[in-house]
N, C-alpha and C positions, 0 to 999 in steps of 0.2 A: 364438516369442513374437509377439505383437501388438504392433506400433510405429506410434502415430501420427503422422504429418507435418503439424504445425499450418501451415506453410510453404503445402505442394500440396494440403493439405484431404484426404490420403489414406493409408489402411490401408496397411501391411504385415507380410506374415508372413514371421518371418525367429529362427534359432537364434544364440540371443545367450549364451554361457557368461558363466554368474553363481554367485559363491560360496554360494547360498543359494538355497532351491527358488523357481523361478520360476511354477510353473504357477499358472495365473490373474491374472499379472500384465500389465498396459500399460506400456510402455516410451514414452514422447516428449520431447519437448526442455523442458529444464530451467526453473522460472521465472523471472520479472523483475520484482521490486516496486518500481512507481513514487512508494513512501511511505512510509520508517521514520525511526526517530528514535534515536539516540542520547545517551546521559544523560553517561557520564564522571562524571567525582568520585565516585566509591562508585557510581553507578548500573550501566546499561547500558554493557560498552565495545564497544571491538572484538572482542575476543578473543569473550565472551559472546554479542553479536548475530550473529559468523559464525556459533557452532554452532547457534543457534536457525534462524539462515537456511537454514543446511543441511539441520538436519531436517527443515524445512517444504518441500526442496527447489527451492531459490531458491539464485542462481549468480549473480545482480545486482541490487545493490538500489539506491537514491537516495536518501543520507541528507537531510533536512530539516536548515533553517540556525538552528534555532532552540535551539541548546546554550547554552551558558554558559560562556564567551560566545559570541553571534550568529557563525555565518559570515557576519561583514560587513566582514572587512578583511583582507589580505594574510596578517597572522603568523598568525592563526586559523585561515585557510584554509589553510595551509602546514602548521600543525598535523597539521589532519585528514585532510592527504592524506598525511602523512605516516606516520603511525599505524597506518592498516590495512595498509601494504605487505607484498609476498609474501604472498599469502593467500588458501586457497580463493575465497573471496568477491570479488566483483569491486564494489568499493564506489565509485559516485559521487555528485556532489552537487550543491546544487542552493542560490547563494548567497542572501543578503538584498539585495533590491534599493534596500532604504533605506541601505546601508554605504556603502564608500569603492574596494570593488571592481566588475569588470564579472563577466556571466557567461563566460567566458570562460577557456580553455589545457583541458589534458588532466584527463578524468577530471569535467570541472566542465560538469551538460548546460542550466542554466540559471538562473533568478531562480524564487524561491520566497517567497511572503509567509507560508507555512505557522507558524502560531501566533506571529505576531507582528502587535501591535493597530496600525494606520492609521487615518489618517482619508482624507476624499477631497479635500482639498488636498492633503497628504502625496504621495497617488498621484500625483497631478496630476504635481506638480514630478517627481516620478520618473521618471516615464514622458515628461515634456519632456527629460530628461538620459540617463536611461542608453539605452546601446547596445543596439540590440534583437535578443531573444535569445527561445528559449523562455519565456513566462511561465506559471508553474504559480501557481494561486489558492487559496488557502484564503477561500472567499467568503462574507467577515459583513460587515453593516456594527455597527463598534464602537461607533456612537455609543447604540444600545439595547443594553440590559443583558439579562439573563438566562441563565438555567444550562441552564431546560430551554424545549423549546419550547411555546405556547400548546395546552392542551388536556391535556399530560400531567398523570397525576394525581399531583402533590407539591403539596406550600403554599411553593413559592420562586417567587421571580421569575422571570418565563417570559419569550421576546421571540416575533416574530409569527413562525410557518413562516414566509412572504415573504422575511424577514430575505435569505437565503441568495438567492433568485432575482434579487432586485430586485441585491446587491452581483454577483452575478454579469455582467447585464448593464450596471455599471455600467464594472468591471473592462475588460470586452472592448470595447465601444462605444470608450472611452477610449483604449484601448492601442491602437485601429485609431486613431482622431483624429491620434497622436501615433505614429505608425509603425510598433509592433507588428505581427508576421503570424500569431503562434502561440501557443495560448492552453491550456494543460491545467487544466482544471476538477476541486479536489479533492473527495475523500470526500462527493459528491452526497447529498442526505438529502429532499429532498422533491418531490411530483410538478409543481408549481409550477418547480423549479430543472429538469426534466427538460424543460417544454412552453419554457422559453427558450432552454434549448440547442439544442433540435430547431431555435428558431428560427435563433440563433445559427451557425449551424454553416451556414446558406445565405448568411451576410454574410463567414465569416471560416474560419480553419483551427482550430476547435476540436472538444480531447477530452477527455476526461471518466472519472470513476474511480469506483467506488463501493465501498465496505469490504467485509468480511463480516458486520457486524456490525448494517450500516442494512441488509443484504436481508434476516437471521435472526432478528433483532427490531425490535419497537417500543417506543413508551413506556410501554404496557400491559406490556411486562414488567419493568419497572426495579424490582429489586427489592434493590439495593445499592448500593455508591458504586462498585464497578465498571461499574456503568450509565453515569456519570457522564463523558460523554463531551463532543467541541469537534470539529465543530457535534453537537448532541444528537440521539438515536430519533425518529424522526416518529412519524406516527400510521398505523396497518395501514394507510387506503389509500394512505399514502406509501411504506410497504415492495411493498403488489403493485406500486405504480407503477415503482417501482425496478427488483424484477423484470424486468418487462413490458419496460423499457427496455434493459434489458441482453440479452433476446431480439431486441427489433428492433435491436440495434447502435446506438441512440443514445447508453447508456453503451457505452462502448468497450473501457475496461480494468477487471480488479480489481486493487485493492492494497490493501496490510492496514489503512496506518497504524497499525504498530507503534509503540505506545507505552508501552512498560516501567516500570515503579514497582513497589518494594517494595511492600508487602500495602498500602491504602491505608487509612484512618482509615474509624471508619464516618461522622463528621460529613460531608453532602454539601456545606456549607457552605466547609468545610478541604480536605475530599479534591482531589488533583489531576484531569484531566482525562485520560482514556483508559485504553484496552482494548490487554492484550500479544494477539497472534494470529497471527503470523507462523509459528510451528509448527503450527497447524491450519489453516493458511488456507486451502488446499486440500479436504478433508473440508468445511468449514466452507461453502464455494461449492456444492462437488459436492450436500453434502446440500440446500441450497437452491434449486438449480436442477436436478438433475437430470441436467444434459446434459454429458458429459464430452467430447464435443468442444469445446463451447462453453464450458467452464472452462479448458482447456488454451489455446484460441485467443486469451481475454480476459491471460490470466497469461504467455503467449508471443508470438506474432507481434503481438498490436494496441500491448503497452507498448513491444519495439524500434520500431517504425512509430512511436509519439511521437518515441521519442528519434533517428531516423533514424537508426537501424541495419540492415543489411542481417545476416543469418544463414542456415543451412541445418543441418538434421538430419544428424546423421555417430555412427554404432555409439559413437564413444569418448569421446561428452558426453549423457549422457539421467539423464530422473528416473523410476525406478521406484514405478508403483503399481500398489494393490491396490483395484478399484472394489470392491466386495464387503465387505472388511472393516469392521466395526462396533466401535466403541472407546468410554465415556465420559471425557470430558478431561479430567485431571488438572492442574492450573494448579502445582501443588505441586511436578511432576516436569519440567516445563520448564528446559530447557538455559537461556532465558534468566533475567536476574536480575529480571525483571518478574515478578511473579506475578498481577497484575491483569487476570484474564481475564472479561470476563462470560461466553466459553463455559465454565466450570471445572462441572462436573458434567453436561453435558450430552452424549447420546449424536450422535456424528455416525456419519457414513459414508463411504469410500472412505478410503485411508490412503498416506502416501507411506512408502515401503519401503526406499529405497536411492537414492545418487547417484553417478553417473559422470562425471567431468569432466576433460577430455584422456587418457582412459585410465588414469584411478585412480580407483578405490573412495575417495570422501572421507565417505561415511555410509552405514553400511548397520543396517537395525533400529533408527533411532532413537538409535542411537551413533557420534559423530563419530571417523573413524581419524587419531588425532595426528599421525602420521608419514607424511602422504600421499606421500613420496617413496618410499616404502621398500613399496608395499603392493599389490604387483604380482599 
């Protein structure tokens, strides 16, 4: 079998005994999503986002703090760490820096403003107070409205593409002012946010993430309230520019931004905010860019290098795929409890097959094994 090493940047061929036919498949080291979300109360829980992680072939993901309530204080966050334990999934997190806690103790890899509204006093005093940590950005500035950005074609309130570049810059300038050194830029959307990063990134230690969803569409395709996304579809020359960017490595990492809802209303007005993709996210990349090294290096070595971690390729932890295979998504038959996919009928390509994690089969086909102890 073919095993990639996103690690050494290098092939090997090597006989890997697998319950299930192997031929044609790639073997390499498991993902890392540096973006999902958890709902609780009826929604998304643990139980539910492990198996959808699984099948998408992701071993660590970073939930965002913005549940209900916020991880922004001790019992909350005590909760959530408490929750996932023993479980395939390696779940950590990532606090609100407006709370009452630091980022800081095990399993906890930083501050996150992800979907939660500031302004820039707000930031201000933040970033004079708390301890400085990874800061991951969800970069808008809240004080302009809008659902989608200027140009796409709906009759609602739209704010400027800029929106996203200008809050970016303001974020990082700032958190260096006030002693920040490390700054992860989320779900990237426009080419504007990509020429300040470029800049950004000779002043400071920033990285940067882009979805599946800002490189496979635009707002020329919004054709539902699953469209209905936070920060919104640019416009195509915002998606080649994405691309483009994630070939020269100035985006860094993909991650999904899983964000789970029951079926969602058709009003775009009411409808919530985000796209589930965590079980396609992989196909989803691979069809959009092509280059299967450079999906696997974006989803493996560049997310641990955010979170400083060090790792290595070993036969008894890999995610099995199938570059070849062609599927249309089915959003209906997703493990998670999210059905709100804008990929839900669309054909992608390459498919994740099976997962291995310390030497147990914990998914294979698309079916999580309950009994990972027992499944030798």
């Amino acid at each position: 079998m073919r095993i990639y090493d996103p690690f050494r940047k290098k092939w090997i061929e090597e006989e890997i005994e697998t319950p299930f036919p192997s031929k044609g498949l790639v073997a390499t080291f498991p993902f890392v999503d540096l973006h999902v979300h958890v709902r609780l109360n009826g929604g998304e829980d643990y139980s539910s986002l492990e198996e959808a992680s699984l099948v998408g072939g992701f071993f660590k993901v970073v939930v965002q703090p913005n549940t209900k309530p916020l991880i922004d204080s001790k019992e909350v966050l005590e909760r959530h760490l408490d929750l996932p334990k023993n479980r395939a999934v390696e779940f950590l997190f990532a606090v609100s820096p407006f709370g009452s806690i630091e980022a800081e103790g095990e399993r906890v890899v930083g501050f996150s403003t992800d979907g939660i509204e500031y302004d820039y006093p707000t930031l201000v005093e933040t970033m004079k107070k708390k301890k400085k940590a990874l800061w991951f950005d969800h970069s808008q500035m809240y004080e302009v409205d809008g659902i989608f950005y200027e140009g796409a074609p709906l009759p609602f309130q739209k704010r400027p593409r800029s929106n996203e570049a200008i809050a970016i810059a303001r974020t990082v300038l700032t958190g260096l002012e006030y002693g920040f050194e490390r700054f992860h830029i989320q779900h990237v959307t426009t080419k504007y946010s990509v020429e300040v990063i470029s800049f950004l990134k000779n002043l400071a230690k920033v990285s940067c993430e882009v979805t599946p969803h800002h490189l496979f569409f635009c707002y020329e395709d919004i054709k539902n309230t699953n469209f209905k996304i936070n920060p919104p579809l640019g416009s195509p020359e915002d998606r080649r520019a994405l691309i483009e960017a994630v070939k020269k490595d100035v985006i860094d990492v993909l991650a999904t931004d899983h964000a789970p809802h029951h079926e969602k209303p058709d009003d775009f007005l009411t409808a919530p905010y985000g796209s589930t993709s965590i079980e396609i996210a992989f196909p989803a990349y691979y069809t959009a860019l092509g280059d299967l090294e450079l999906v696997v290096k974006k989803l493996t070595k560049k997310p641990l290098e955010v979170l400083g971690v060090e790792a290595r390729l070993t036969e008894d932890t890999l995610v099995f795929i199938d570059p070849e295979a062609e599927f249309i998504v089915d959003a209906k038959k997703f493990k998670s409890k999210g059905k709100n996919s804008m990929f839900d009928g669309v054909r992608l390509k390459g498919k994740v097959v099976a997962l291995k994690l310390k030497g147990r089969w914990v998914m294979i086909d698309g079916e999580v094994i309950a009994d990972q102890k027992e499944n030798d």
